[in-house]
C-alpha positions in Angstrom: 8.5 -15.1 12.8 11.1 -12.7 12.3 10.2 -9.0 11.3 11.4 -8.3 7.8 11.7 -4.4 8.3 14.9 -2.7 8.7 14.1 -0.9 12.0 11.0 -1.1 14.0 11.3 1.9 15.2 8.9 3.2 12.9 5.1 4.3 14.2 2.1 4.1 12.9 1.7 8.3 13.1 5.7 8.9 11.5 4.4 7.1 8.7 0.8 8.6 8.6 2.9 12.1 8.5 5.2 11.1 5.9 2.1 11.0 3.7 1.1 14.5 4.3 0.1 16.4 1.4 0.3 13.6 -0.6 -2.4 11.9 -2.9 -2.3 9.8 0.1 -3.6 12.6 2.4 -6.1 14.0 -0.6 -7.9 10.3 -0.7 -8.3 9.2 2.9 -5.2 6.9 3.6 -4.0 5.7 6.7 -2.1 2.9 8.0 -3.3 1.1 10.7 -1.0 -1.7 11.0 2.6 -2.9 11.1 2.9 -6.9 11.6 6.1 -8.8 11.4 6.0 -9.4 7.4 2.9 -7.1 6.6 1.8 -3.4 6.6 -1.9 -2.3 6.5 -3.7 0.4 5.7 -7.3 1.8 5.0 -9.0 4.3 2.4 -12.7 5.2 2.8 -15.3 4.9 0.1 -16.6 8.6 -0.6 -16.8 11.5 -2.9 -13.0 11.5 -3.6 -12.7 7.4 -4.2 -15.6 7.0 -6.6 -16.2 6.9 -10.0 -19.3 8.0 -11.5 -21.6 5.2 -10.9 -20.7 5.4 -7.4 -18.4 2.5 -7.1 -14.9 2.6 -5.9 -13.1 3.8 -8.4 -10.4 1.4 -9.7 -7.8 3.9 -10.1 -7.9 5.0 -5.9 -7.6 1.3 -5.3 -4.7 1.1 -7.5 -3.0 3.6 -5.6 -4.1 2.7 -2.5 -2.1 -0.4 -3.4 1.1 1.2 -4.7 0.9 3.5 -1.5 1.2 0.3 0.7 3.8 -1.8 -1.2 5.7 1.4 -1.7 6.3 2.3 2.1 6.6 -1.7 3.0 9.7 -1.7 0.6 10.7 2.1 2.1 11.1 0.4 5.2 12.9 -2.8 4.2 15.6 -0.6 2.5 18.8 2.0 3.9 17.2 5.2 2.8 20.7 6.4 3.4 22.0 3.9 0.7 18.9 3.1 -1.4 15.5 4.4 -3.0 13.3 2.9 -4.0 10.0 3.6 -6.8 7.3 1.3 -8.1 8.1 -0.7 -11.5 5.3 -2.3 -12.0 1.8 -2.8 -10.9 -1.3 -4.7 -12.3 -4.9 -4.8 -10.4 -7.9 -7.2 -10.5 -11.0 -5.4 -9.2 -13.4 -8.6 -8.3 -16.3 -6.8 -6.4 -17.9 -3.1 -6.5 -18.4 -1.2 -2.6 -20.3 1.8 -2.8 -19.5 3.1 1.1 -17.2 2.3 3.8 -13.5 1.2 4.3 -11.5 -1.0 2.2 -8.7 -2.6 3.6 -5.1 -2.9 1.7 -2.9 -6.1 3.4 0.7 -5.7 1.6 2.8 -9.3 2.2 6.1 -10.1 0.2 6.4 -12.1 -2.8 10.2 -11.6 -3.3 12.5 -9.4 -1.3 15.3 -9.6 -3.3 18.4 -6.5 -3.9 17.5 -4.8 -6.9 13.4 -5.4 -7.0 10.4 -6.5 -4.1 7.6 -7.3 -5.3 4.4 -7.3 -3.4 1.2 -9.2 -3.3 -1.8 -6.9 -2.2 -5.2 -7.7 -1.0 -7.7 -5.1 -0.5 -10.8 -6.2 1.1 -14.1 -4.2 2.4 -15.2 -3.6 6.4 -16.4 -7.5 6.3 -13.1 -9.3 4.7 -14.5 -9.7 1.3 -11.9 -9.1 -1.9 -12.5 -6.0 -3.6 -9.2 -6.2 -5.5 -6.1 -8.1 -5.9 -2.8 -5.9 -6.9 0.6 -7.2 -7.3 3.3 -4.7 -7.4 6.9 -4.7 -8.3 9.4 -2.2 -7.1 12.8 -1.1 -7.9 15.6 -0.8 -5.8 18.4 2.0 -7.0 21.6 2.9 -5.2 22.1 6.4 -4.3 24.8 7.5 -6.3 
Protein backbone atom coordinates (compact mmCIF):
# COMPACT_ATOMS: atom_id res chain seq x y z
CA UNK A 1 0.00 0.00 0.00
CA UNK A 2 1.11 3.35 -0.72
CA UNK A 3 1.60 5.83 2.24
CA UNK A 4 -0.88 8.69 1.99
CA UNK A 5 1.32 11.25 3.96
CA UNK A 6 3.12 13.98 2.31
CA UNK A 7 6.62 13.26 3.71
CA UNK A 8 7.56 10.47 5.91
CA UNK A 9 10.04 12.14 7.38
CA UNK A 10 7.98 12.86 10.28
CA UNK A 11 8.83 10.93 13.81
CA UNK A 12 6.95 9.83 16.27
CA UNK A 13 8.79 12.39 19.05
CA UNK A 14 8.58 15.72 16.30
CA UNK A 15 5.09 15.10 16.47
CA UNK A 16 4.81 14.23 20.33
CA UNK A 17 6.73 17.83 20.58
CA UNK A 18 4.49 19.59 18.37
CA UNK A 19 1.82 18.92 21.06
CA UNK A 20 3.68 20.52 23.85
CA UNK A 21 1.73 22.64 26.00
CA UNK A 22 -1.22 21.77 24.38
CA UNK A 23 -4.54 20.26 25.72
CA UNK A 24 -2.81 17.38 24.21
CA UNK A 25 0.17 17.53 26.73
CA UNK A 26 -2.44 18.58 29.76
CA UNK A 27 -4.48 15.07 29.08
CA UNK A 28 -1.92 12.42 28.52
CA UNK A 29 -1.56 12.19 24.56
CA UNK A 30 0.87 10.56 22.66
CA UNK A 31 1.22 9.02 19.39
CA UNK A 32 2.55 5.80 19.08
CA UNK A 33 2.11 5.01 15.57
CA UNK A 34 2.45 6.04 11.99
CA UNK A 35 1.20 3.20 9.37
CA UNK A 36 0.88 3.73 5.69
CA UNK A 37 -2.85 5.16 5.77
CA UNK A 38 -3.28 5.44 9.67
CA UNK A 39 -1.88 7.39 12.67
CA UNK A 40 -2.27 6.17 16.34
CA UNK A 41 -2.19 7.45 19.38
CA UNK A 42 -2.99 6.82 23.25
CA UNK A 43 -4.58 8.80 26.26
CA UNK A 44 -4.70 7.28 29.79
CA UNK A 45 -7.74 6.93 31.91
CA UNK A 46 -7.00 9.13 35.21
CA UNK A 47 -7.83 12.09 37.19
CA UNK A 48 -7.60 14.56 34.20
CA UNK A 49 -9.81 12.12 31.62
CA UNK A 50 -12.74 11.35 33.96
CA UNK A 51 -15.95 12.62 34.67
CA UNK A 52 -17.38 12.42 37.96
CA UNK A 53 -18.62 8.94 38.08
CA UNK A 54 -15.29 7.90 37.24
CA UNK A 55 -15.67 7.02 33.62
CA UNK A 56 -13.90 8.38 30.78
CA UNK A 57 -15.16 11.41 30.20
CA UNK A 58 -16.77 11.88 26.73
CA UNK A 59 -15.47 15.14 26.14
CA UNK A 60 -11.37 13.91 26.43
CA UNK A 61 -12.27 11.20 24.03
CA UNK A 62 -13.65 13.70 21.74
CA UNK A 63 -10.57 15.39 21.67
CA UNK A 64 -8.56 12.74 21.78
CA UNK A 65 -10.21 12.11 18.44
CA UNK A 66 -9.94 15.50 16.85
CA UNK A 67 -6.26 15.54 18.06
CA UNK A 68 -5.55 12.43 15.82
CA UNK A 69 -7.59 13.30 12.60
CA UNK A 70 -6.26 16.78 13.06
CA UNK A 71 -2.43 15.96 12.79
CA UNK A 72 -3.23 12.95 10.08
CA UNK A 73 -4.75 15.74 7.73
CA UNK A 74 -1.57 18.16 9.07
CA UNK A 75 0.51 15.75 7.42
CA UNK A 76 -1.29 15.00 4.27
CA UNK A 77 -1.31 18.78 3.52
CA UNK A 78 1.79 21.68 2.24
CA UNK A 79 1.83 23.57 5.52
CA UNK A 80 3.59 26.01 3.34
CA UNK A 81 0.45 26.25 1.06
CA UNK A 82 -2.39 24.98 3.31
CA UNK A 83 -3.99 24.86 6.89
CA UNK A 84 -5.98 23.04 7.87
CA UNK A 85 -8.83 23.04 11.16
CA UNK A 86 -11.52 20.60 12.19
CA UNK A 87 -15.24 21.33 10.67
CA UNK A 88 -16.95 18.86 12.05
CA UNK A 89 -16.94 16.10 14.47
CA UNK A 90 -19.68 13.78 16.05
CA UNK A 91 -18.87 10.89 18.74
CA UNK A 92 -20.60 7.58 19.81
CA UNK A 93 -19.34 6.56 23.26
CA UNK A 94 -20.43 2.64 23.25
CA UNK A 95 -18.68 1.35 26.53
CA UNK A 96 -17.47 3.12 29.94
CA UNK A 97 -13.36 2.35 31.10
CA UNK A 98 -12.68 3.43 34.41
CA UNK A 99 -8.56 2.93 34.17
CA UNK A 100 -5.97 2.35 31.67
CA UNK A 101 -5.28 3.32 27.98
CA UNK A 102 -7.60 3.96 25.26
CA UNK A 103 -6.45 3.70 21.94
CA UNK A 104 -7.41 6.32 19.00
CA UNK A 105 -6.83 4.48 15.27
CA UNK A 106 -7.43 7.62 12.66
CA UNK A 107 -8.07 5.96 8.87
CA UNK A 108 -9.49 8.15 5.81
CA UNK A 109 -12.83 8.29 4.70
CA UNK A 110 -12.28 10.96 2.00
CA UNK A 111 -9.05 12.82 1.22
CA UNK A 112 -10.32 15.17 -0.96
CA UNK A 113 -8.79 19.24 -1.64
CA UNK A 114 -10.90 21.31 0.27
CA UNK A 115 -12.11 18.73 3.30
CA UNK A 116 -10.76 14.97 4.79
CA UNK A 117 -12.76 13.51 6.77
CA UNK A 118 -11.75 10.82 9.13
CA UNK A 119 -13.13 7.76 10.67
CA UNK A 120 -11.90 7.15 14.34
CA UNK A 121 -11.90 4.18 16.53
CA UNK A 122 -10.89 4.47 20.01
CA UNK A 123 -10.59 1.20 21.72
CA UNK A 124 -9.30 0.21 25.53
CA UNK A 125 -5.84 -1.83 26.36
CA UNK A 126 -7.82 -5.21 25.05
CA UNK A 127 -9.27 -3.90 21.50
CA UNK A 128 -12.74 -3.29 22.74
CA UNK A 129 -14.77 0.06 21.23
CA UNK A 130 -15.05 2.63 23.64
CA UNK A 131 -16.07 5.23 21.00
CA UNK A 132 -16.61 5.76 17.44
CA UNK A 133 -15.75 9.56 16.13
CA UNK A 134 -15.92 10.72 12.60
CA UNK A 135 -14.40 13.94 11.92
CA UNK A 136 -14.38 16.32 9.08
CA UNK A 137 -11.74 18.84 8.34
CA UNK A 138 -11.19 21.85 6.30
CA UNK A 139 -8.64 22.56 4.09
CA UNK A 140 -7.94 26.63 3.44
CA UNK A 141 -5.22 28.14 1.29
CA UNK A 142 -2.81 30.36 2.84
CA UNK A 143 -3.59 33.54 1.43
Amino acid sequence: MKPIWRSLNVSLDQLNENGANTMAAFLGMEFTEIGPDYLRMMMPVNERTRQPYGLLHGGASVALAETVGSVASALIIDPEKQFCVGLDINANHVRGIKEGYVHAIARPLHLGGTTHVWDIKICDEHNKLICISRLTVAIRDIK
